[in-house]
C-alpha positions in Angstrom: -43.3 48.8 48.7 -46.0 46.7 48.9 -45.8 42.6 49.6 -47.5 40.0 48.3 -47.3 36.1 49.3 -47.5 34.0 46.7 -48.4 30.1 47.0 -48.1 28.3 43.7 -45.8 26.0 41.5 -42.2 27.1 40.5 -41.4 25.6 37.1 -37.8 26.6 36.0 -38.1 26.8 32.3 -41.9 27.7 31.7 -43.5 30.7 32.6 -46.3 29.9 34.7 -47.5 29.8 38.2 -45.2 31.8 41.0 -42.5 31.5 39.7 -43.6 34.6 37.2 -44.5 37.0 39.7 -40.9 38.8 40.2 -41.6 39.4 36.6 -45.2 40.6 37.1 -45.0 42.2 39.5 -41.5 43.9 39.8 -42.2 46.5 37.5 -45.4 47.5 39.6 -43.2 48.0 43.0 -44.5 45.0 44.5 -42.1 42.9 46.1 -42.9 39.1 45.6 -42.8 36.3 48.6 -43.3 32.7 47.0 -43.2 29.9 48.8 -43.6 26.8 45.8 -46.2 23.7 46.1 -44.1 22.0 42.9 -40.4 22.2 41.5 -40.7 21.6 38.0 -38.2 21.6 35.1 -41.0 22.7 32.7 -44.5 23.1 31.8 -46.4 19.3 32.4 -48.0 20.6 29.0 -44.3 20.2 27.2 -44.7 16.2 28.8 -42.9 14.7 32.0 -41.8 18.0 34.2 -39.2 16.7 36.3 -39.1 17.5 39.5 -42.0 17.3 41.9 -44.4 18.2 44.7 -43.2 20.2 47.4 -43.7 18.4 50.7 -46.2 20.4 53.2 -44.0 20.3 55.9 -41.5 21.6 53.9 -43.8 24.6 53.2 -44.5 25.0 56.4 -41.1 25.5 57.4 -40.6 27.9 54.7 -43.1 29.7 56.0 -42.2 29.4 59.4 -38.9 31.4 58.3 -41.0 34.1 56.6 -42.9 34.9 60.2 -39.8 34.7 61.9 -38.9 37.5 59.9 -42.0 39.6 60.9 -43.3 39.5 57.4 -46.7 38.3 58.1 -47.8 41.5 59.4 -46.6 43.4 56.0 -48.1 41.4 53.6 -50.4 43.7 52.1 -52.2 40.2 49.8 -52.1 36.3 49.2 -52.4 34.9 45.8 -53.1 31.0 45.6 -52.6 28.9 42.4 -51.6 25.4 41.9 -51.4 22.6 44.4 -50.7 19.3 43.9 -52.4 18.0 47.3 -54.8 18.3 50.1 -52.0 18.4 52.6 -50.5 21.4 50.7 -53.8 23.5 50.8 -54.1 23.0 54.9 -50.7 24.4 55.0 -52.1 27.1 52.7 -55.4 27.8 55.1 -53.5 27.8 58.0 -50.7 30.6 56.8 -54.2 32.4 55.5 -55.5 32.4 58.8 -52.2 33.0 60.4 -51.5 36.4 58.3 -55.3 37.4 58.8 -54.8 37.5 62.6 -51.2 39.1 62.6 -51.3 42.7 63.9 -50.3 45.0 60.9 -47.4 46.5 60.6 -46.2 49.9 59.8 -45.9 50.1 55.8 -47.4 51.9 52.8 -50.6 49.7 51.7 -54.1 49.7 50.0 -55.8 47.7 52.5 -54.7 49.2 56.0 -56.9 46.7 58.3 -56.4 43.4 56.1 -54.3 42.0 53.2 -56.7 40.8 50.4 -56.7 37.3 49.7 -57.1 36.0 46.2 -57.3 32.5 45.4 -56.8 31.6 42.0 -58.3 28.0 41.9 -56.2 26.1 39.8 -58.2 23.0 38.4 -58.8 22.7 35.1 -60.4 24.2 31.8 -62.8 23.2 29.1 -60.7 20.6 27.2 -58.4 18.8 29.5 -61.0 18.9 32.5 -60.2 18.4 35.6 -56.7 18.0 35.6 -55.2 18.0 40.0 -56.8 14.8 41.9 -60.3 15.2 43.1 -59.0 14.6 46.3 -57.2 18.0 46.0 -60.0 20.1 44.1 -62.2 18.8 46.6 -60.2 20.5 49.1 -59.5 23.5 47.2 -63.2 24.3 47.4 -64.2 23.2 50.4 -61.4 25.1 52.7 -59.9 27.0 50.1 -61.9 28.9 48.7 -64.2 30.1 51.1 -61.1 32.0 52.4 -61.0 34.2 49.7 -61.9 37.9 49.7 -61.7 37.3 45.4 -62.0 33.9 43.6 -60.3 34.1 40.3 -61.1 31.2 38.1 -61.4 31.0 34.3 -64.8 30.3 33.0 -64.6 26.4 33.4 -63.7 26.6 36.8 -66.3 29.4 37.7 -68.9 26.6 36.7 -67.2 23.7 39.0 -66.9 25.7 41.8 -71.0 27.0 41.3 -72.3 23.9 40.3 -73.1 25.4 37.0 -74.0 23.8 33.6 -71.4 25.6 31.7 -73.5 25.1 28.7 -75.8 28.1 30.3 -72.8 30.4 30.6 -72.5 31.9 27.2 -72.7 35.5 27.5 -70.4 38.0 30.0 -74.1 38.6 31.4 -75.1 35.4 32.1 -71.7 35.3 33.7 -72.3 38.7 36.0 -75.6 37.5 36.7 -74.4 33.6 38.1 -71.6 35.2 40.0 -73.8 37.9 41.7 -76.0 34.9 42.7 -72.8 33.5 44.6 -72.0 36.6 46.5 -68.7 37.6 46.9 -65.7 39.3 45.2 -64.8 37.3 41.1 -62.5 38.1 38.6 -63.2 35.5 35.9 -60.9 35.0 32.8 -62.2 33.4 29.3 -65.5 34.5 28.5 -66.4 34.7 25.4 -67.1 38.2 24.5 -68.7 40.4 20.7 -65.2 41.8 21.4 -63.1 38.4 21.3 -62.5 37.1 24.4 -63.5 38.7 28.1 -62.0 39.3 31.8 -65.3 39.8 34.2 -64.7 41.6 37.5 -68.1 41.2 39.9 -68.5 42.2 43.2 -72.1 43.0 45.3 -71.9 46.3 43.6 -70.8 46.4 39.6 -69.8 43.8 37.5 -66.7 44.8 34.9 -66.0 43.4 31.9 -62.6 43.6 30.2 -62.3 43.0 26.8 -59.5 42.1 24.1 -59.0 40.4 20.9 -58.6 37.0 20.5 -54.7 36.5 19.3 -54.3 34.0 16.5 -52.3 30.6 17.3 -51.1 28.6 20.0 -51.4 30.7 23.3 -48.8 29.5 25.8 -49.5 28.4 29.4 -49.1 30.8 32.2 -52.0 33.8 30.9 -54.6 33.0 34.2 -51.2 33.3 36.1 -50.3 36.5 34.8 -53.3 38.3 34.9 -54.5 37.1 38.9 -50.9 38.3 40.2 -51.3 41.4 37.9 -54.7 42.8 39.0 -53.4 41.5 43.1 -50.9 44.3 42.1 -53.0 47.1 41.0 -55.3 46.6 43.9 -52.1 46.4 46.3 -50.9 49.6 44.7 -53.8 51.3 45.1 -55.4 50.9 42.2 -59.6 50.8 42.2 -61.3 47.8 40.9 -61.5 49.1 37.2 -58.4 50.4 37.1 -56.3 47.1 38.3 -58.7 45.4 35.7 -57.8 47.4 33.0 -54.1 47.1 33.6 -54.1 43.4 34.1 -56.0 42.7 30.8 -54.1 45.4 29.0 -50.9 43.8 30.3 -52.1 40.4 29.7 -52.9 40.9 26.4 -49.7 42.8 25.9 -47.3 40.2 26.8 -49.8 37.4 24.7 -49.1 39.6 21.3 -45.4 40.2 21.8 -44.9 36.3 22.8 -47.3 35.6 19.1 -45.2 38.0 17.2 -41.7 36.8 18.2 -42.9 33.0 18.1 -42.1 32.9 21.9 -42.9 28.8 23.2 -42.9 30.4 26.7 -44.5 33.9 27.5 -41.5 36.6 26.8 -42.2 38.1 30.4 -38.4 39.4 30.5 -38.2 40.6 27.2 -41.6 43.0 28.2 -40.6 44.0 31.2 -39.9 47.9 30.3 -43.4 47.7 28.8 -45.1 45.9 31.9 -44.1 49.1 33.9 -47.2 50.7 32.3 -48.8 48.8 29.9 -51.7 50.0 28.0 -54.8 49.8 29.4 -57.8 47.4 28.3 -61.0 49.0 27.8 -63.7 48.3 30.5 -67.1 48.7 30.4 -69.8 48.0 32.9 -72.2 45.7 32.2 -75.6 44.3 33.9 
């Protein structure tokens, strides 16, 4: 079975950040690790969480236990989402770099040499803006980031971390065509699309686009979330590129319309699960 550490909040009664991806990704096969940079009662959307930051040394303890359990040399990916400060996102580099050097062990995976990093960088989006401390999205680009074998930032963080007028980023091509500039591995969520709304998947090779209506009403919190553990799955699973993007989007999109049609305030992860064990697939086309 593959394994997959995941750094990220843990918010007890909203369905976002890690504490999501036993429901994501449990009925792919992959076995969650989560160690949490918050413990919140709910969604800071909702108004004053409870709870709070998760103390780095705290973290690194927690993660001290998962080594001393010979896990780093199984992990077969990291996923990165929210942190609430640059102390957190040292501890995060250093377990990066940690897990990177480990010899690896003797399990089923789709990366034999390396895990894959992904690194989700939570910051903002269009409305709210920035909305961790500078302090900390400085961090998150400056170590961060250039850790990651894929970035996977919606369309207003795609444009922060590429010093990009997001004004010039109105088409999935201009998109492709900015993130082919930067190099690297990008799977980009909200792009506008003819279709509705897009996921873009770029690397030096092809660039992917994923695309799905736009769902009436109030969308809740948690969708970026989703779909970055989702398509870490499908690549840990074995899935190619275009595959893992057409599940993620497909189940994505899935769990969005089932949440819209039973008036869910949260997404209905649980309530899908049957259907998240294979979901129907987006349609993907390449693009140039």
């Amino acid at each position: 079975m593959p394994l997959v550490l995941v750094i990220s909040s843990y918010v007890a009664a909203s369905r976002v950040g890690g504490g999501i991806a036993p429901y994501v990704l449990g009925p792919m096969k992959v076995d969650p690790v989560l160690i949490p940079t918050c413990l919140f009662g709910r969604h800071p959307g909702w108004g004053p969480p409870g709870g709070g930051s998760v103390a780095a040394d705290t973290m690194t303890k927690m993660l001290e236990g998962v080594a001393a359990n010979n896990l780093f040399g199984l992990m077969d990916a990291v996923v990165t989402g929210y942190f609430s400060a640059p102390e957190q996102i040292a501890v995060a580099c250093d377990a990066i770099d940690r897990i990177r050097a480990t010899p690896r062990g003797q399990s089923h995976r789709h990366f034999p040499d390396k895990p894959i990093i992904v690194i989700d960088p939570v910051m903002g989006d269009e409305t709210p803006g920035l909305y961790i401390k500078p302090e900390t999205a400085a961090a998150l680009m400056a170590d961060l980031a250039p850790r990651a074998d894929i970035l996977a930032p919606n369309l207003w963080e795609f444009a922060k971390l590429t010093a990009t007028d997001l004004a010039s980023l109105q088409t999935p091509e201009d998109v492709a065509r900015e993130a082919r500039s930067r190099g690297g591995r990008w799977l980009i969520s909200s792009i506008p699309s003819p279709a509705g709304i897009g996921v873009l998947y770029v690397d030096p090779d092809m660039a992917l686009l994923a695309e799905t209506t736009r769902i009436a009403g109030k969308i809740p919190n948690g969708t970026g979330d989703m779909l970055t553990l989702r398509f870490t799955g499908g690549l840990v699973s074995g899935l190619a590129p275009e595959a893992a993007l057409a599940d993620a989007v497909g189940a994505t999109h899935l769990v969005i319309d089932k949440t819209s049609q039973w008036g869910g305030a949260e997404l209905n992860l649980a309530a899908c699960s049957d259907r998240l064990a294979s979901p129907p697939p987006a349609a993907v086309r390449k693009i140039s």
